[in-house]
C-alpha positions, 0 to 999 in steps of 0.5 A, a space after each residue: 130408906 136410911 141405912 139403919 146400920 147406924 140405928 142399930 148401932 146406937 139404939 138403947 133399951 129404955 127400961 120401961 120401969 125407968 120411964 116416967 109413967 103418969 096415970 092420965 085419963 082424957 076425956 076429950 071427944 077427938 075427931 071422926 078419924 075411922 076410916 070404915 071402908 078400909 078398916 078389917 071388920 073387926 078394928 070397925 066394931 071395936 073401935 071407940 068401944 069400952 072394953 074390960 080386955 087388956 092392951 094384949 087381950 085385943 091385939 091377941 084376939 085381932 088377926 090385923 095385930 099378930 107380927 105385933 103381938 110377936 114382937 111384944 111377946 119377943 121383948 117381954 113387954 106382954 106384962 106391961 101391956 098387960 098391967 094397971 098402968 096406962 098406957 097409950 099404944 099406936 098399934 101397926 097392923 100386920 100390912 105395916 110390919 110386912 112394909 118394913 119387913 121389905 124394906 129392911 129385906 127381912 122375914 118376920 123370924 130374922 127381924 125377931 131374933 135375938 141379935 135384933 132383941 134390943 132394936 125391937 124393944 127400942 122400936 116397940 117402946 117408940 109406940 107406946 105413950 104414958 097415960 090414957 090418951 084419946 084421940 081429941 088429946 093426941 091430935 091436939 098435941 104437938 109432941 108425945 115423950 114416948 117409953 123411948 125417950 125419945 118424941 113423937 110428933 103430931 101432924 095434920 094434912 086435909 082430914 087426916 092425923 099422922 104421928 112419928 118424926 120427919 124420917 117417918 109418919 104413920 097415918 091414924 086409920 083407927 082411933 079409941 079402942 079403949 083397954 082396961 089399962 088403956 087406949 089403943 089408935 091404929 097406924 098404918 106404918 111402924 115408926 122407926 126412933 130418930 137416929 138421935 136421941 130427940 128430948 123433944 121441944 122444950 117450947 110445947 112440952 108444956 106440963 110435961 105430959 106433950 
């Protein structure tokens, strides 16, 4: 892995309020991209259901989602999560952070202290889209501006759909866990913000939403 001493560096903090946030609602059916075999109980009943809980309800109550809920919690993000506006998170489970957490060489309280408060709320707002966006919007996508700034690409291999940038990708495991305020794809890998800040390709950006 890079050496991230240059990313911490120069990560950011994006006010999430700054961002530009549009309500949008897709109702696109995406492809089949649950893997139930693989998939924690819980995520498999849940999946491509309807739910009146919050973004932050359902990873509260999913055991698969608790280093992400304590990241949210850490950099005060449980209020935006939490709101009326929609949002689109790519959730990595616990197995995904405990990775990182290896790579990096760190336990989960060294990563959430408050001298990494700024790379964490960089990384956490690198999962998260604005706008209600199923998996059928997601995957025929070829980039999504995220609460960042920066871009997430969208890549297919065989049957299956990964999300991030050329350093990095997460493969979708779990997709349309609907929130209230929301829609939650479940990835297998926490994806890292480019070095550089990435404005995307103008070419596919599109109305504005790619």
């Amino acid at each position: 892995m890079k050496n991230l001493a240059p990313f911490i560096l120069s990560a950011l903090l994006i006010v999430v309020s700054a961002c530009d946030v549009t309500n949008v609602s897709e109702t696109t059916d995406g492809p089949d991209l649950r893997k139930d075999n693989n998939l924690p109980a819980l995520l498999t009943n849940i999946a491509g259901t309807e739910s009146s809980s919050t973004i932050v309800d359902i990873a509260v109550d999913n055991d698969d989602f608790n280093i992400l809920v304590e990241a949210v919690l850490f950099a005060g993000l449980d209020g935006v999560l939490s709101g009326k506006r929609q949002f689109t998170v790519f959730a990595p489970t616990d197995e995904a952070f405990v990775n990182l957490l290896d790579e990096l060489g760190l336990t989960a309280e060294e990563l959430l202290s408050e001298e990494r408060k700024e790379l964490v709320t960089d990384i956490l707002l690198y999962h998260v889209a604005a706008g209600n966006r199923m998996s059928g919007d997601v995957v025929s996508s070829k980039q999504i501006r995220t609460q960042q700034g920066s871009f997430i690409k969208i890549m297919s291999e065989d049957d299956s759909f990964f999300t991030g940038n050329e350093d990095r990708f997460a493969e979708l495991i779990a997709v349309d866990i609907e929130a209230s305020n929301g829609v939650i794809h479940v990835i297998d890998t926490v994806m890292l913000p480019p070095e550089e800040f990435n404005p995307g390709n103008r070419a596919h950006r599109g109305n504005g939403r790619r």
